[in-house]
C-alpha positions as CSV (number, residue, x, y, z in Angstrom):
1,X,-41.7,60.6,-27.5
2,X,-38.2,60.2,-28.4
3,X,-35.1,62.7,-29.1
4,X,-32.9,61.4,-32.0
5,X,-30.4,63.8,-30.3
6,X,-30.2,61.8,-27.0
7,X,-27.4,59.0,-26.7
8,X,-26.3,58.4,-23.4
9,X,-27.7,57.0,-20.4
10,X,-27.3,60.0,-18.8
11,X,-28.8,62.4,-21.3
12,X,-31.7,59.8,-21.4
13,X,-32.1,59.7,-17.6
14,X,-32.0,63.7,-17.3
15,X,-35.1,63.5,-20.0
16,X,-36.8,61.3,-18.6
17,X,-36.7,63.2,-15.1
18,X,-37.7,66.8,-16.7
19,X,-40.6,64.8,-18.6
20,X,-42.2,63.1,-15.3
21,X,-41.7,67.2,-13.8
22,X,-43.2,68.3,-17.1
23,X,-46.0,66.1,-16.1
24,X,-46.7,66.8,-12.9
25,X,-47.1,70.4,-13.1
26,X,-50.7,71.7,-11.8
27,X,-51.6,72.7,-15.4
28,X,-51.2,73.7,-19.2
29,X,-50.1,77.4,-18.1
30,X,-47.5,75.9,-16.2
31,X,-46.4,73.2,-18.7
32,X,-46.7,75.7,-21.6
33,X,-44.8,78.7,-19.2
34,X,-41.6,75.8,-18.1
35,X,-41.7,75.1,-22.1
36,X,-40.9,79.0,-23.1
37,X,-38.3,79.2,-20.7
38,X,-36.5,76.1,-22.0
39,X,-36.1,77.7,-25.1
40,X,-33.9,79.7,-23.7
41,X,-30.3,79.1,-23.9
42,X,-28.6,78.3,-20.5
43,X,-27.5,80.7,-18.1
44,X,-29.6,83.1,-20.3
45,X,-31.8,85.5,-17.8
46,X,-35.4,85.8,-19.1
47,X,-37.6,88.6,-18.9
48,X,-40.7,87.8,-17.0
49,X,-42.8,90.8,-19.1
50,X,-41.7,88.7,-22.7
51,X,-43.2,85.5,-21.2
52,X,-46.5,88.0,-20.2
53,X,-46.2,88.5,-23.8
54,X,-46.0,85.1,-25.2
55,X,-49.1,84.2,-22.7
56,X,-50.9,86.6,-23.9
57,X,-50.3,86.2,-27.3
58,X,-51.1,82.1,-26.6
59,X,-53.7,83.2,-24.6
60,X,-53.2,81.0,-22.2
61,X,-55.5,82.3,-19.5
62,X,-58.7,82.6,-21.4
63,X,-60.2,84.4,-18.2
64,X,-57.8,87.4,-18.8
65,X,-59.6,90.1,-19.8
66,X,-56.6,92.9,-19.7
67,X,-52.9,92.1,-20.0
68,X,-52.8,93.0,-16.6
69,X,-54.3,89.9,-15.3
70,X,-52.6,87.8,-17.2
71,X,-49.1,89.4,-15.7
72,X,-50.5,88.6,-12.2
73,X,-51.3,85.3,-13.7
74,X,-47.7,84.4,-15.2
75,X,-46.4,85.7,-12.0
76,X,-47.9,83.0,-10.3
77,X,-47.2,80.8,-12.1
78,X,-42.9,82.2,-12.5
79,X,-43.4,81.5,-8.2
80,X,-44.5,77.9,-8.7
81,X,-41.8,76.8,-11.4
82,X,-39.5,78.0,-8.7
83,X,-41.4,76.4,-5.9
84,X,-40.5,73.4,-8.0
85,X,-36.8,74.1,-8.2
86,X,-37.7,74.4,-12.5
87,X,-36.8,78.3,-12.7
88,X,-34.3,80.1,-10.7
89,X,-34.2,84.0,-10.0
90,X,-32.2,85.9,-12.6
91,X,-29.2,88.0,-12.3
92,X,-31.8,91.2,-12.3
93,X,-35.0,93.2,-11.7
94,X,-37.8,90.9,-12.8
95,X,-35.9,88.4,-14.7
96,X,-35.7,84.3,-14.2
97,X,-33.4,81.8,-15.7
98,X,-33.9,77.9,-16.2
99,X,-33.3,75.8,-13.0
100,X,-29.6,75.0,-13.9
101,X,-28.2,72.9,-16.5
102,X,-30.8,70.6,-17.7
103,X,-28.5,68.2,-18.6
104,X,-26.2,67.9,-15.9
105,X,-28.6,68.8,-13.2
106,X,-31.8,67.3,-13.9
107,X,-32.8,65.9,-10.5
108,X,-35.0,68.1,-9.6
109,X,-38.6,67.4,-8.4
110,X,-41.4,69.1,-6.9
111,X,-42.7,67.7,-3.7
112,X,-46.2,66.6,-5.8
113,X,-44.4,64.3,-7.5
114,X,-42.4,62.9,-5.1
115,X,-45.9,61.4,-2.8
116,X,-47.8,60.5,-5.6
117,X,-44.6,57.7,-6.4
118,X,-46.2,55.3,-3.8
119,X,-45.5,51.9,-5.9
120,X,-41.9,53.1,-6.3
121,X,-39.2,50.3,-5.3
122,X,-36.0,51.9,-6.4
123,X,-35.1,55.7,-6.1
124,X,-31.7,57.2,-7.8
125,X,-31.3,60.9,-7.0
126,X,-28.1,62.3,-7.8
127,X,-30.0,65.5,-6.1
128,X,-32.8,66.6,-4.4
129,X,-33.4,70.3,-3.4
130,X,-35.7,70.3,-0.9
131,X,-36.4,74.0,-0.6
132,X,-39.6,74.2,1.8
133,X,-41.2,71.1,0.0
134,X,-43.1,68.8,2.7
135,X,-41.5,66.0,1.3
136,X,-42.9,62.2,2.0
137,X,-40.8,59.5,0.9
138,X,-42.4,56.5,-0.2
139,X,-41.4,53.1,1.4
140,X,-38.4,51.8,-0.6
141,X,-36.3,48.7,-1.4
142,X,-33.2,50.8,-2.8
143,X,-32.4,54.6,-3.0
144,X,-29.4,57.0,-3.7
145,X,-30.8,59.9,-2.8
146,X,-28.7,63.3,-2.3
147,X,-30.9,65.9,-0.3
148,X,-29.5,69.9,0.2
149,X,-30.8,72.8,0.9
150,X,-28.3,74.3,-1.8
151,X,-28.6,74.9,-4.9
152,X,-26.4,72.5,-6.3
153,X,-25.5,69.0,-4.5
154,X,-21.6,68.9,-4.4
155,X,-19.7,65.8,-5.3
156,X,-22.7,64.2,-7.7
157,X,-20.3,62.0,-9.5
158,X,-18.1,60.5,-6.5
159,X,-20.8,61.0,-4.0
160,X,-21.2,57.4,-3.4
161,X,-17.9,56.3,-3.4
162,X,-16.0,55.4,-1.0
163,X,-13.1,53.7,-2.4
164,X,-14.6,50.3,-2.1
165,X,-17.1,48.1,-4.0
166,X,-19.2,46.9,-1.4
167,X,-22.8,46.4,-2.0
168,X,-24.7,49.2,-0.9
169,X,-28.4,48.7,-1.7
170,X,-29.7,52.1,0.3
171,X,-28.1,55.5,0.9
172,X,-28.6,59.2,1.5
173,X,-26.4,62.3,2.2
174,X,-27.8,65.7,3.4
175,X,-26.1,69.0,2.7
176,X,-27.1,71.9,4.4
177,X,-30.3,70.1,5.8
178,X,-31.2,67.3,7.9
179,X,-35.3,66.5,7.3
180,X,-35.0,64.0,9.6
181,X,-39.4,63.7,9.6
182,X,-39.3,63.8,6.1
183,X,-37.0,60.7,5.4
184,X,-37.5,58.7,8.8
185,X,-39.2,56.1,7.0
186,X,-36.0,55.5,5.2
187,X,-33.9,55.7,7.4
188,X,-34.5,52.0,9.3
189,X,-32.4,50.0,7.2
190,X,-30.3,53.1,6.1
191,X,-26.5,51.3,4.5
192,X,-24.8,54.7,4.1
193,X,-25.2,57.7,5.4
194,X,-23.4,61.0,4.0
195,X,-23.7,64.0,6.4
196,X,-22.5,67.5,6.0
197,X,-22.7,71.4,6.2
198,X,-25.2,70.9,9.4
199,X,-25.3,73.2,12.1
200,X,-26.7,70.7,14.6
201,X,-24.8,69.7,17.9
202,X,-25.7,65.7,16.9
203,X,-27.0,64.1,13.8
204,X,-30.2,63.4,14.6
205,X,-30.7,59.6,13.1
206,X,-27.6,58.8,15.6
207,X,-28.5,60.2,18.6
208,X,-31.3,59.0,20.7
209,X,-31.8,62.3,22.5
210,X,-34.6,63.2,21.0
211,X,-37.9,61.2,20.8
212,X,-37.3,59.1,17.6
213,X,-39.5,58.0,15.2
214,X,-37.3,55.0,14.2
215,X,-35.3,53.4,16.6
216,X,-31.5,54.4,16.8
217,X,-30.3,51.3,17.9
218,X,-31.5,49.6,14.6
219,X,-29.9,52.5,12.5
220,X,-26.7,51.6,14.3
221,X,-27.0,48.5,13.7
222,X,-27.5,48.6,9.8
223,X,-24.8,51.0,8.9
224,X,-22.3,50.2,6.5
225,X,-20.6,53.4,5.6
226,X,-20.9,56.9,7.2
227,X,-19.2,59.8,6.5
228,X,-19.6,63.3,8.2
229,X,-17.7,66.6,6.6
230,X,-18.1,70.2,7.9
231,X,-20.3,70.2,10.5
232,X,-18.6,72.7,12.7
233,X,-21.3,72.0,15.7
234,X,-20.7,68.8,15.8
235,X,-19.6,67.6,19.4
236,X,-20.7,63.5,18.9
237,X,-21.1,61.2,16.4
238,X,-22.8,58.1,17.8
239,X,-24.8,58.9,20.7
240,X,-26.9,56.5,23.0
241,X,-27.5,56.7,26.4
242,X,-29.4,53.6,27.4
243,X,-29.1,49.8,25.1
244,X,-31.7,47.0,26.2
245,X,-29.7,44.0,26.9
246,X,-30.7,41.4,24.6
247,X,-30.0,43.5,21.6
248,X,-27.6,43.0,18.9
249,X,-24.4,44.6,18.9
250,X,-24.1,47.9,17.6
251,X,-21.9,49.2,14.7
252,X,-21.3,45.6,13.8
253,X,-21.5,46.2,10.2
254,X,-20.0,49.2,10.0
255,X,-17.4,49.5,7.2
256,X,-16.3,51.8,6.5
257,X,-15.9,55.7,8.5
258,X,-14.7,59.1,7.4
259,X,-15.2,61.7,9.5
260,X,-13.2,65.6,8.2
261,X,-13.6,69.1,9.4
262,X,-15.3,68.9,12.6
263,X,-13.8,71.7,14.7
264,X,-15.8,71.0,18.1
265,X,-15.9,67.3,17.9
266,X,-14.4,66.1,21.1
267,X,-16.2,62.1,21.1
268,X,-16.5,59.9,18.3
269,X,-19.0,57.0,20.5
270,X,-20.3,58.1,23.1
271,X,-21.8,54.6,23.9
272,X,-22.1,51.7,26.3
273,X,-18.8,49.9,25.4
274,X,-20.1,47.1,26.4
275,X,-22.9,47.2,23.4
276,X,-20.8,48.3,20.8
277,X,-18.6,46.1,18.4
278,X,-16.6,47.1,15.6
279,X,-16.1,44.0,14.0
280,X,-16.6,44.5,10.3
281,X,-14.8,47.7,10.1
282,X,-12.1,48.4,7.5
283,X,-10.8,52.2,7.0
284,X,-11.2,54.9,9.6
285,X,-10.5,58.5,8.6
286,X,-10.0,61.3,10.9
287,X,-8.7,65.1,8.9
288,X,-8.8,67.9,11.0
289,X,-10.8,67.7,14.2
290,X,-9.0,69.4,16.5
291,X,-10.5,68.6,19.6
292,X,-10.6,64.8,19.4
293,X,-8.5,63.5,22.4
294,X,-8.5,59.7,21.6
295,X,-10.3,57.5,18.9
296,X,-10.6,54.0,20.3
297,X,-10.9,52.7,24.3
298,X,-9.2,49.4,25.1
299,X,-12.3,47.1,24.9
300,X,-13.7,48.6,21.8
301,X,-10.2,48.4,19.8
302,X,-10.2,44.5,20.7
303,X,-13.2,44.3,18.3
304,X,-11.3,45.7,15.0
305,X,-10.3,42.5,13.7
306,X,-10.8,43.4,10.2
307,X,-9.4,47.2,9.9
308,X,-6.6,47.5,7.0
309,X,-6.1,51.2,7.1
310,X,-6.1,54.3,9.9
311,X,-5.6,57.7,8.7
312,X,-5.2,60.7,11.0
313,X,-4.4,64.2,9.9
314,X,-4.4,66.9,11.6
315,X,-5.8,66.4,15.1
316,X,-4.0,68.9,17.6
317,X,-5.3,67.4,20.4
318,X,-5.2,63.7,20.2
319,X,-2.8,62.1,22.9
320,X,-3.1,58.6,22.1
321,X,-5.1,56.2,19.2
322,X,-5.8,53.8,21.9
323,X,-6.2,54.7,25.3
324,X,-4.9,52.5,28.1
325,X,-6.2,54.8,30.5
326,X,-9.1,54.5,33.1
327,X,-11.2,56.3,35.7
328,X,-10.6,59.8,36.9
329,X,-7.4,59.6,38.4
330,X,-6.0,58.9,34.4
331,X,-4.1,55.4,35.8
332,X,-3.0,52.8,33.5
333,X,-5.9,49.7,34.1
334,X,-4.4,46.9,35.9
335,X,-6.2,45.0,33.6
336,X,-4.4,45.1,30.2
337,X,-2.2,42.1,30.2
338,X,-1.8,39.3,28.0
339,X,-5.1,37.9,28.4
340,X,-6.7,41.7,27.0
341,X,-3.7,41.8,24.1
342,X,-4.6,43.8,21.3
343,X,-4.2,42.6,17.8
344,X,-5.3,43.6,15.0
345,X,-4.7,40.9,12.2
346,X,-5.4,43.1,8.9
347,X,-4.1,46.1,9.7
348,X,-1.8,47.1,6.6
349,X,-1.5,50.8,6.7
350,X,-1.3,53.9,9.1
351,X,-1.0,57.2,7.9
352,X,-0.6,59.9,10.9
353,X,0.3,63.4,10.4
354,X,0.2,66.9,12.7
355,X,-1.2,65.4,15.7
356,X,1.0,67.9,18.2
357,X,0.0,66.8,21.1
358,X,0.0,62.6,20.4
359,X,1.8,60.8,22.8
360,X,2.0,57.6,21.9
361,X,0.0,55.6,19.5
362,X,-0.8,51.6,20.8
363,X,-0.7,51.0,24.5
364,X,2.9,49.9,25.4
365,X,2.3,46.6,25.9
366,X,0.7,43.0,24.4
367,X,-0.3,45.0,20.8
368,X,0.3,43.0,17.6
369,X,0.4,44.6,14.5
370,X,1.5,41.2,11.8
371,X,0.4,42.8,9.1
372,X,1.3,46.1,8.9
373,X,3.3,47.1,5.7
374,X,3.4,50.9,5.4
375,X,3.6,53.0,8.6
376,X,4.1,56.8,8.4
377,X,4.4,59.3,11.3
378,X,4.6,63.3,10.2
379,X,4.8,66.1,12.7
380,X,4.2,64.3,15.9
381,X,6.1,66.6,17.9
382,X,5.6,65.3,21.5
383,X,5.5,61.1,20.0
384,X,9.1,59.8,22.2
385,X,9.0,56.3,20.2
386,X,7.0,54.7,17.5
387,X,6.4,51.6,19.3
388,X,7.8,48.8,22.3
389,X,10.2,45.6,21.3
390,X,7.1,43.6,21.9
391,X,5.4,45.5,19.5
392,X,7.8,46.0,17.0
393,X,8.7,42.2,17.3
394,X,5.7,41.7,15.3
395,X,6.2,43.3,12.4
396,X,6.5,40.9,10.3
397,X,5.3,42.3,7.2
398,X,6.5,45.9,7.8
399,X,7.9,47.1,4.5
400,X,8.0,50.8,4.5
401,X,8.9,53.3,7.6
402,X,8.9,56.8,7.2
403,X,9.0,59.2,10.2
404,X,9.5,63.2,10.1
405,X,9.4,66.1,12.2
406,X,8.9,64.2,15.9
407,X,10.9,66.5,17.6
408,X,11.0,65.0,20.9
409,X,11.5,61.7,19.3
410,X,14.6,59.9,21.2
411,X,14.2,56.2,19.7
412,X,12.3,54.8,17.1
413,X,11.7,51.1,18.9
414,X,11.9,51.9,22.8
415,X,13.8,49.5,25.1
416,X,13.9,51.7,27.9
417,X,12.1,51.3,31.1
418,X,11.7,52.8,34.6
419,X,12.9,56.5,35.0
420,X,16.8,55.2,35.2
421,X,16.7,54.3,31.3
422,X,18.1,51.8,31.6
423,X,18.1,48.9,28.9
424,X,15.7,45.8,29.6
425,X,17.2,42.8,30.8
426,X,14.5,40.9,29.0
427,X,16.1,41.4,25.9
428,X,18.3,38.8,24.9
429,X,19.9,37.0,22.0
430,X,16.7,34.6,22.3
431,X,14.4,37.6,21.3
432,X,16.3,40.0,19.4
433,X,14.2,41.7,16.8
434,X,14.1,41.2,12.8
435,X,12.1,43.0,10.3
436,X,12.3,40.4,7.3
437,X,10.4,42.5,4.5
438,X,11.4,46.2,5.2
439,X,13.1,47.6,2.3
440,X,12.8,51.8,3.1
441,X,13.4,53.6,6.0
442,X,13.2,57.5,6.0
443,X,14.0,59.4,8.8
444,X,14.3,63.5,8.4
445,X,14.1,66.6,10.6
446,X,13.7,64.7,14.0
447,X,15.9,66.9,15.9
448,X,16.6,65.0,19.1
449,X,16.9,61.4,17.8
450,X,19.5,59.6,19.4
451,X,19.2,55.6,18.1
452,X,17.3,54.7,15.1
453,X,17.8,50.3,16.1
454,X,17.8,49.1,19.1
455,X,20.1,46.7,20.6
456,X,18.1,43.6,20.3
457,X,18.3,44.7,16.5
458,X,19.6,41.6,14.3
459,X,21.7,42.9,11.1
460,X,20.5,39.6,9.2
461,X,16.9,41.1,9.3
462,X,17.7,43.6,7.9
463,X,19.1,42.6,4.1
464,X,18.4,44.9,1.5
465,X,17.6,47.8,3.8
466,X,17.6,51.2,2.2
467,X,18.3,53.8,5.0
468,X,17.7,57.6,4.9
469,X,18.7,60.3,6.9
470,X,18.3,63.9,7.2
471,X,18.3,66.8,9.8
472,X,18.7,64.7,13.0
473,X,21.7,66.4,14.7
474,X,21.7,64.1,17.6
475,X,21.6,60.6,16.1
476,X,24.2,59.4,18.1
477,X,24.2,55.1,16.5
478,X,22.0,53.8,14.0
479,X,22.1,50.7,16.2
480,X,22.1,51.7,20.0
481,X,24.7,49.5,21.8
482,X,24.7,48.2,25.5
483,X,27.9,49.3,27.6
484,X,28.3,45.9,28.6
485,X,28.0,44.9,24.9
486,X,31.0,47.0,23.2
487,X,33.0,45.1,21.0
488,X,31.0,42.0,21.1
489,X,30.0,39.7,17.9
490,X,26.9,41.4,18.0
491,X,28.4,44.8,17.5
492,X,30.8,43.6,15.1
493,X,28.0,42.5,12.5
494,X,26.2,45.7,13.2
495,X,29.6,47.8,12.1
496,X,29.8,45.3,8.6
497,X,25.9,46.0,8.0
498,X,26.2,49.7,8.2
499,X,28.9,49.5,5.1
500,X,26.5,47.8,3.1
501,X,24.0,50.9,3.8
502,X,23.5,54.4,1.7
503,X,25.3,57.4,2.9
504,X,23.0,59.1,4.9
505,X,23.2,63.2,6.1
């Protein structure tokens, strides 16, 4: 049958999904019943003794023989609609309303329907309550499926998207719920994964914990996206205590990771390093988890070959992005020299902001960082320098610098080593540092910055600069300048740059 009032794809698809629950209901009372109620306009509450009425009128119980029966009958029938997430409890007494907005929300099936679909290749469910349904998924080629134990899935429009196009055949997000038996056959070549408003300690397709019905180490190994919000339990993402040795690497296809609001999370991969590669990964998004101390160790950031953007907010506890540290006694590995450099080739952007207890962000030595273009540090109070000469020597592409409220922040490019401070004599003339692309540098409310430049700093990289700034009562030079230096030729092009400069505060 067809609805001359229908004209989008959307209005089609939402009639199309009330007519196959239409369908599906047990019987004509309860098709005739749903039918009543959807006369109704929205949001209207209904009184369960007219629809006693209007079945009684209908008779639609023939085997009622008092008005009586047919209430108890139409009651049953009110608990089934609801059962089937069709009618909702009204505002009072004994009144229903229609399951939510028909038109936006029409996504709603009973569990019947759901494992009679058995030849079904493709599944798109904006949402899915699951309310005590024994659900069985059939096997599927592709799937969007959003599954809560609210009434209403959050997000339906974005809740795909992650900023990216890539081709995601196969996803789910839970809210509220994690029926890890009921989707498990899914969940074995699973592409994205949205998790959030659990109350567990792990999630339970990335753990292996528990006895598993599908293996976690082929989960892991299929993932493209993930994304976790506002699991306040949550003390683990990716959890695996033993990996057979012949298999694949895992987290290789990983794309792209979000993980927000995760107040207890102290360990992102808790994993044998050893099996894990995070070569196709290309955003990672950390917002307020508190109790995260570090995000990446040595080996596994030497995989991130393709990452273009880190973001970091909020993270109280995080001392360091990559840790350089090893075994109990917290010293630095003798291991990490040039042969174990870091690089990573694509990174373009880092964002990070209120991380008080950070410390420093790349290991101090043999990092590369050639195409970085926008780096911004907010709120770092205990962060002493952005970054080493070695480091900073290749930023090539660096185009943007903004850094604010570092309090302890005493140099922007460190050339300082041992505890006597004083200037490396491995800077020379033959090394000094340029920055050929950066155009804006902001500087504000870093109260105990003393040098922005460092000596090794070369004026004719820095054409074009705009400099700005604020609130840093102890900036002493914009270029710090060797004793032994004073009044050289060096110094002299660093006084004729500054003219060229805006006023700063």
């Amino acid at each position: 049958m067809e609805i001359p009032s229908i004209q989008t794809e959307r209005e089609k698809n939402a009639y199309i999904s009330l007519k196959i629950s239409y369908e599906h209901l047990k019987d004509k009372m309860s098709q005739t019943c749903f039918l009543l109620c959807a006369l109704y306009p929205e949001d209207d509450s209904i009184n369960v003794e007219d629809l006693v009425q209007y079945a009684w009128g209908l008779n639609l119980y023939d085997k009622a023989n008092s008005i009586e029966e047919m209430r108890i009958q139409v009651l049953e029938v009110i608990d089934y609609l609801k059962d089937s997430c069709l009618l909702e409890d009204g505002d009072v007494g004994r009144f229903v309303k229609r399951g939510g907005d028909f038109g936006r929300f029409p996504w709603r099936f009973q569990p019947e329907v759901i494992r009679r679909l058995s030849q079904l290749e493709e599944l798109y469910l904006p949402e899915l309550n699951m309310g005590n349904g024994n659900f069985k998924f059939p096997e599927l080629e592709k799937y969007k499926m959003c599954i809560s134990c609210f009434s209403i899935c959050s997000g339906n429009e974005e809740m795909f998207s992650f900023g990216h196009t890539f081709d995601v055949a196969r996803s789910l997000k839970f809210e509220g719920v994690f029926p890890y038996n009921a989707v498990s056959q899914l969940l074995g070549n699973l592409e994205s994964l949205q998790v959030s408003r659990i109350k567990d300690e792990y999630v339970e397709c990335l753990t292996n914990k528990t006895q598993q019905k599908v293996s976690v180490s082929m989960i892991l190994r299929n993932l493209k996206l993930v994304r976790i919000d506002y699991c306040k339990n949550l003390k683990v993402v990716f959890q695996m205590e033993e990996v057979e040795e012949n298999e694949a690497p895992l987290l290789s296809n990983l794309k792209i990771l979000r993980l927000q609001r995760l107040p207890d999370l102290s360990c992102i991969w808790e994993l044998p390093t050893q099996h894990v590669r995070l070569e196709s990964l290309v955003e990672l998004t950390i917002l307020h988890c508190r109790h995260l101390k570090s995000l990446f160790s040595h080996s596994l950031a030497q995989s991130l070959v393709l990452l273009e953007k880190l973001e970091i907010i909020y993270c109280p506890e995080l001392k360091q992005v990559v840790t350089e540290l090893e075994g109990d006694e917290g010293e630095i590995s003798s291991t990490i020299n040039s042969h174990t450099s870091l690089s990573f080739p694509k990174l373009t952007t880092v964002y990070i902001s209120t991380c008080d207890g950070l410390e420093y962000i790349f290991p101090t030595q043999h990092v590369r960082l050639e195409s970085l273009v926008v780096l911004t540090i907010k709120k770092c109070p205990r962060l002493k320098s952005l970054c080493s000469v070695s480091l900073a020597q290749s930023l090539v592409q660096l185009k943007g610098l903004e850094v604010s409220y570092c309090d302890e922040m005493k140099q922007i490019v460190t050339e300082l080593e041992g505890d006597e401070g004083e200037i490396s004599s491995t800077i020379t003339s033959h090394n000094s540092l340029c920055f050929p692309e950066l155009g804006d540098v902001s500087i504000s409310n870093c109260y105990g910055l003393e040098y922005i430049f460092p000596t090794s700093m070369s004026p004719q990289g820095l054409q074009g600069l705009t400099l700005n700034v604020e609130a840093c009562p102890q900036l002493k030079q914009v270029f710090r300048v060797a004793k032994d230096r004073v009044g050289n030729d060096s110094m002299l092009q660093h006084q004729q740059f500054l003219k060229s400069l805006y006023p700063f505060q």
